[in-house]
C-alpha positions as CSV (number, residue, x, y, z in Angstrom):
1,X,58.9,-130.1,190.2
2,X,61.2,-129.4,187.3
3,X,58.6,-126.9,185.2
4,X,61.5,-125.9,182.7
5,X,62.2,-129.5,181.1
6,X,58.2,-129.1,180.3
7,X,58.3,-125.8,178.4
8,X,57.8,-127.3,175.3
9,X,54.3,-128.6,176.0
10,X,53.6,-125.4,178.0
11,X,54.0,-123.5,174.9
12,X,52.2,-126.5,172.7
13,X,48.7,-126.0,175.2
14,X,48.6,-122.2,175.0
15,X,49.2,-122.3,171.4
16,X,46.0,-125.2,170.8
17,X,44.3,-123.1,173.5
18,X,44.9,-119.7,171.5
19,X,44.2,-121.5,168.1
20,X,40.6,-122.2,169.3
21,X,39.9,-119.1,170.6
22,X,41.1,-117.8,167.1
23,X,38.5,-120.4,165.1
24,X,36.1,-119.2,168.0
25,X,36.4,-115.3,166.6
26,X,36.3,-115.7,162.8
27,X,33.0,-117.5,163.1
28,X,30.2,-114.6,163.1
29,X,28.8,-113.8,165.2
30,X,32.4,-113.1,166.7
31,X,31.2,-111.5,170.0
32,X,28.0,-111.2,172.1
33,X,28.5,-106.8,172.2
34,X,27.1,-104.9,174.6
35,X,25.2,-101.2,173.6
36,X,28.6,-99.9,174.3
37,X,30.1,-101.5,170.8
38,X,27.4,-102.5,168.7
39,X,24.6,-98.9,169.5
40,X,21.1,-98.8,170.2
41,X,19.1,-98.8,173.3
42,X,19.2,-100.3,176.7
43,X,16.0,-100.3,178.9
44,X,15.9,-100.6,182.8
45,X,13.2,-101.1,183.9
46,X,12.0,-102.4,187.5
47,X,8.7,-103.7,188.3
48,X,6.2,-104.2,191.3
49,X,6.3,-107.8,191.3
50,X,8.1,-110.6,189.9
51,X,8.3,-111.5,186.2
52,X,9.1,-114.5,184.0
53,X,12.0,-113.4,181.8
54,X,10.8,-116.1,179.0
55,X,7.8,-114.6,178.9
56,X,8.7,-111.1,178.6
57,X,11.1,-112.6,175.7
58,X,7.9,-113.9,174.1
59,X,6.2,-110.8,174.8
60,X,9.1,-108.5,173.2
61,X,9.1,-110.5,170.3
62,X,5.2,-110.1,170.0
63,X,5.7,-106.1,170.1
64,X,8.1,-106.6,167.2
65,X,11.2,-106.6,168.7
66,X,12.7,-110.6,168.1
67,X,16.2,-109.7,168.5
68,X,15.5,-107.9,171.9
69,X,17.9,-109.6,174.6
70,X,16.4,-109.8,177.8
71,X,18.4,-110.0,181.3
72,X,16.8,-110.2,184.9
73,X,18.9,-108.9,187.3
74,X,17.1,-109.6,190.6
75,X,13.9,-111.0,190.5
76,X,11.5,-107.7,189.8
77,X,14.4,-106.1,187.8
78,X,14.8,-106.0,184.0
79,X,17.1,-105.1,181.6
80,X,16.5,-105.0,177.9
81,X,18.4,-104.8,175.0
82,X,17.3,-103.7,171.5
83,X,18.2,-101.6,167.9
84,X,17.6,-97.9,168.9
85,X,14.1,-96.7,169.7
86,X,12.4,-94.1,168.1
87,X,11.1,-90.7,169.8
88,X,8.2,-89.0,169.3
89,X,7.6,-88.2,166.3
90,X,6.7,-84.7,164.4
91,X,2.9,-84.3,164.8
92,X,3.4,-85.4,168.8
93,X,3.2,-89.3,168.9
94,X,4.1,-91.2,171.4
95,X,8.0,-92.3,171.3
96,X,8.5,-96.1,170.4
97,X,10.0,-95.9,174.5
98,X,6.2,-95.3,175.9
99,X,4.6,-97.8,173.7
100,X,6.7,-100.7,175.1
101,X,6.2,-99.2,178.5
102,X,2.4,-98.7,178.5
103,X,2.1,-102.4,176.8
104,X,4.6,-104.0,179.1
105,X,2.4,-102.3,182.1
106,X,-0.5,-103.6,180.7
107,X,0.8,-107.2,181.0
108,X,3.1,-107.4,183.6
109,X,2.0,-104.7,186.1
110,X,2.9,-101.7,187.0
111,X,6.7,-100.2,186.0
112,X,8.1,-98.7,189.3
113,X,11.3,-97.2,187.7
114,X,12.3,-96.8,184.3
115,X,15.5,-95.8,182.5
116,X,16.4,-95.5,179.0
117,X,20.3,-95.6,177.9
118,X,21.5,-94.9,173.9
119,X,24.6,-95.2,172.3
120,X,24.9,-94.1,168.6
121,X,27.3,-96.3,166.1
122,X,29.7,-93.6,166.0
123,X,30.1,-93.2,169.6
124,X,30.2,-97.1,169.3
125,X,32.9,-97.3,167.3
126,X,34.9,-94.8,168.9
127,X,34.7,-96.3,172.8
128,X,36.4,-99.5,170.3
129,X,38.7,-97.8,169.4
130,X,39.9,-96.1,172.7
131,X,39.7,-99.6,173.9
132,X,42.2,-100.8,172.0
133,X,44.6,-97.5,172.4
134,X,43.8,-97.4,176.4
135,X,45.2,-101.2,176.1
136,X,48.1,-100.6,174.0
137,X,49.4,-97.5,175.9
138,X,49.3,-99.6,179.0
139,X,51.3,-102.0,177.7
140,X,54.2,-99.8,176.2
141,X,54.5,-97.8,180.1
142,X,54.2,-101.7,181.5
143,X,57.4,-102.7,179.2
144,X,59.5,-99.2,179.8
145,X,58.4,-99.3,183.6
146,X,60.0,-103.2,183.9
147,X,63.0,-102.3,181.3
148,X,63.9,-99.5,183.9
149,X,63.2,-101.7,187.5
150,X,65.5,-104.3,186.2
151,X,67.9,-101.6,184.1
152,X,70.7,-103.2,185.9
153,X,70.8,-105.9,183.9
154,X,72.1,-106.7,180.1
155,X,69.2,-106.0,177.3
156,X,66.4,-105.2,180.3
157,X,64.5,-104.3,177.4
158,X,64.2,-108.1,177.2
159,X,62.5,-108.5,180.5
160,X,59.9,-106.3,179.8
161,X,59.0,-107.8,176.1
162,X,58.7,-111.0,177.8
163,X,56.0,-109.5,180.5
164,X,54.2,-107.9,177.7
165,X,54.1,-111.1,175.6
166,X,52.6,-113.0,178.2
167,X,49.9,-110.3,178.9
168,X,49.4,-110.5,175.3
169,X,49.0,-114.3,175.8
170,X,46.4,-113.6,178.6
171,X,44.3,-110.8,176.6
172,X,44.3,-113.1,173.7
173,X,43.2,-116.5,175.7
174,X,40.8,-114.0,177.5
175,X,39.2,-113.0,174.1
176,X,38.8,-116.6,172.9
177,X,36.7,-118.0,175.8
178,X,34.9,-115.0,175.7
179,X,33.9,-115.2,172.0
180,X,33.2,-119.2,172.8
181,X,31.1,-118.0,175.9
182,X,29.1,-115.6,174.2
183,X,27.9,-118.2,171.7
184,X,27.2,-121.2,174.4
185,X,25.7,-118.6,177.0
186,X,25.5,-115.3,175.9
187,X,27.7,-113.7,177.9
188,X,28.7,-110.4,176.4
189,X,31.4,-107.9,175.8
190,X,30.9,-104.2,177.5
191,X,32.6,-101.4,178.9
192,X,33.1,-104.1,181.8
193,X,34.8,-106.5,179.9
194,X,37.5,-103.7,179.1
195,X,37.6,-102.9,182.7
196,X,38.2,-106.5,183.3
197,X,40.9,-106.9,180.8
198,X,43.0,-103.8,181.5
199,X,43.0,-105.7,185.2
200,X,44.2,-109.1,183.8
201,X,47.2,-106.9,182.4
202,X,47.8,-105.6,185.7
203,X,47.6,-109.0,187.2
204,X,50.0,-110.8,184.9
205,X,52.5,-108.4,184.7
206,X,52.7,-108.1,188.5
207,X,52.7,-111.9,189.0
208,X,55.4,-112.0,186.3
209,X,57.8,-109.3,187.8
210,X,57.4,-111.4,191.1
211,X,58.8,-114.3,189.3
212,X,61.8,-112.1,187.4
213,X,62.8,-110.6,190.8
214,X,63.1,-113.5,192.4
215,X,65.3,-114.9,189.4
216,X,67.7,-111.9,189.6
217,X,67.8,-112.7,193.4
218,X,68.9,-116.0,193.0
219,X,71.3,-115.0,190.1
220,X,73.2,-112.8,192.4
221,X,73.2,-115.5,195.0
222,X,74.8,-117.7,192.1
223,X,72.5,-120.1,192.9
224,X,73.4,-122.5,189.6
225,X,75.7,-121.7,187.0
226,X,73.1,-123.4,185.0
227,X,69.8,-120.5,184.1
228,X,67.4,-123.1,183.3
229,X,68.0,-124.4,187.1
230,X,68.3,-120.9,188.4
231,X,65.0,-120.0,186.9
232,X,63.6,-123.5,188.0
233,X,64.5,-122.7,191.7
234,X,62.8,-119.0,191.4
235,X,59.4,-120.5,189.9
236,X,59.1,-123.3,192.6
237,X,59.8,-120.3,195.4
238,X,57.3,-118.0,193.9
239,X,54.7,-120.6,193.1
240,X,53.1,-121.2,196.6
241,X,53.1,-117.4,196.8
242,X,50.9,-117.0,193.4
243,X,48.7,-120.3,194.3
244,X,47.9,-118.4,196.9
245,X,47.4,-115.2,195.7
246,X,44.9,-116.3,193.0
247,X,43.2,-118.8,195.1
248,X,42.4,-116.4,197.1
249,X,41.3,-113.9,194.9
250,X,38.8,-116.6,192.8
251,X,37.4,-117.3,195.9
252,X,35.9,-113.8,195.9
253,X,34.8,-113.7,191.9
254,X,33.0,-116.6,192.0
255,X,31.1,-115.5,195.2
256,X,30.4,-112.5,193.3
257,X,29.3,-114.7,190.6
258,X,27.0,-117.0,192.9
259,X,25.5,-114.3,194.7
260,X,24.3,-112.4,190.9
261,X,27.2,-110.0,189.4
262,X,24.1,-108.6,187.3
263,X,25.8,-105.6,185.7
264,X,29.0,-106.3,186.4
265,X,28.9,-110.0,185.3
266,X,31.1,-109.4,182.3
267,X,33.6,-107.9,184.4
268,X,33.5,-111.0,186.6
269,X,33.9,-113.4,184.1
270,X,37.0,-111.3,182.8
271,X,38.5,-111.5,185.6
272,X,37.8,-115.1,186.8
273,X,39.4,-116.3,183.5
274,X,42.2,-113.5,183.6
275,X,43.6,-114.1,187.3
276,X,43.8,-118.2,185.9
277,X,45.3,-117.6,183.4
278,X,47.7,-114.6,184.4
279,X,48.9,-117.4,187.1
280,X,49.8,-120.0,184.5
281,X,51.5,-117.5,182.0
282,X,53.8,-115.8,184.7
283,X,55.1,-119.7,185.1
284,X,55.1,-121.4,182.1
285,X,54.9,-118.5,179.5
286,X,57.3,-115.1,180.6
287,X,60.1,-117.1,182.5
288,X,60.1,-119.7,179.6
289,X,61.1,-116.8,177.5
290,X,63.6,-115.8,179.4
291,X,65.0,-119.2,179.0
292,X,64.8,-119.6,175.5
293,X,66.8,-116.9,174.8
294,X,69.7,-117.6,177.2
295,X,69.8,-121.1,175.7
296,X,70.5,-119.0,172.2
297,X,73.3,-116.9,173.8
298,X,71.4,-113.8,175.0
299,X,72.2,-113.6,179.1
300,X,69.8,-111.1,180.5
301,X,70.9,-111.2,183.4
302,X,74.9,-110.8,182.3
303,X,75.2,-107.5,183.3
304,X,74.1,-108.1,186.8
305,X,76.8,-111.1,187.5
306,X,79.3,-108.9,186.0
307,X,78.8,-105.8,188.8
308,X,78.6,-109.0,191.2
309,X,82.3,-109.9,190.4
């Protein structure tokens, strides 16, 4: 299969698929964020016996709390979401906590564990914020780290761009379905999610360098003269390899999935979409790169042919 001579729709689907995503995140409610981005309370509970999550969403609402979002996880386990709840307050009331406690006990039974989690805006703001540096200083160590492995050839530096723009391309593709997803069925961005996405960088870049080193390979085994066939011949050698790979890996996430991720759903769902589309940008995304700029005169590979001779 000749996947260079298609490079040009390769690039067209990524960009309608990244243009989407785009109109996806400037509609508001942008994400579906978790207590870890947005603040307020989260509330664990677990009861005796089984409960009806639609009705404990009715009930919520009832108790004043509409924009409560309620999750079962399991089928006597509860978590729900909510702006933060008040304590006690000065002459010794009970805290807002108790009230929905005792009432939910009164209605649904008995409340065999309890627990109570609360995350301030700043503290909101701030895990953002790391979010976004923890990304960004993985990408700058992934870009030195593949400039130095492949340092033996001319403008390296080049190599590792290209594996960081194709990251890029997965992080952003990776935010538009999830900004689509929270809207359709609420599935929502946490402290997972950026677990999940710091793992689709991982993936990619790894997937990609596979690709790379088998093109260097075949460049010193002056496979072609021509790049676009030598990078050609690398992708179709490396591609049964990845197929595999991620095949395999899928297989796992979405019996995770099946089986109830609960907590760890968004983490799933990061990765699911991640490790598919990590797979196509390593083929039609970082090597197409590396094409496009040997077709303008810049050989990254030069170097490397030259210690050859």
């Amino acid at each position: 299969m000749d996947f260079v001579s298609k490079r040009k729709w390769f690039f067209i689907f990524s960009a309608i698929v990244i243009l989407v995503g785009i109109v996806s995140m400037s509609i508001a409610p942008r994400f579906k964020v978790g207590i870890e981005f947005e603040g307020g309370s989260a509330l664990s509970l677990n009861f005796a016996q089984e409960v009806d999550e639609d009705r404990l969403r009715s009930f919520m609402s009832d108790l004043g709390h509409g924009q409560a979002v309620v999750q079962q996880v399991g089928d006597t386990g509860v978590l729900i979401r909510t702006t933060t709840l008040e304590g006690p307050d000065n002459d010794g009331g009970e805290s807002e906590r108790d009230a929905i406690e005792e009432r939910l006990t009164e209605e649904f039974g008995t409340i065999e564990t309890s627990e109570l989690s609360a995350v301030s805006e700043a503290v909101a703001k701030e895990t953002i914020r790391n979010a976004g540096i923890a990304v960004g200083v993985a990408s700058l160590f992934i870009m030195i780290y593949i400039s130095f492995a492949f340092r033996l050839m001319a403008n390296s530096m080049r190599l590792g761009v290209a594996a960081i723009v194709a990251a890029l391309h997965d992080v952003v593709i990776t935010l538009g379905i999830f900004s689509i997803l929270g809207k359709v069925i609420d599935l929502e961005v946490n402290a997972m999610f950026i677990t999940g996405i710091l793992t689709v960088v991982g993936y990619s870049v790894h997937d990609t360098i596979v690709v790379f080193d088998r093109i260097r390979e075949n460049t010193g085994r002056r496979v072609s003269r021509d790049m676009s066939t030598t990078i050609n011949t690398s992708i179709m050698e490396t591609v049964g390899r990845s197929l595999t790979t991620s095949l395999t890996t899928l297989t796992v996430i979405v019996a995770l999935l099946l089986m109830g991720g609960g907590t760890i759903e968004s983490l799933l769902y990061t990765l699911l979409i991640g490790v598919i589309v990590g797979t196509y940008s390593s083929i039609a995304i970082a090597s197409q790169l590396l094409l496009v700029w040997e077709e303008r005169g810049m050989n990254p590979f030069r170097r490397h042919e030259e210690a050859e001779a």
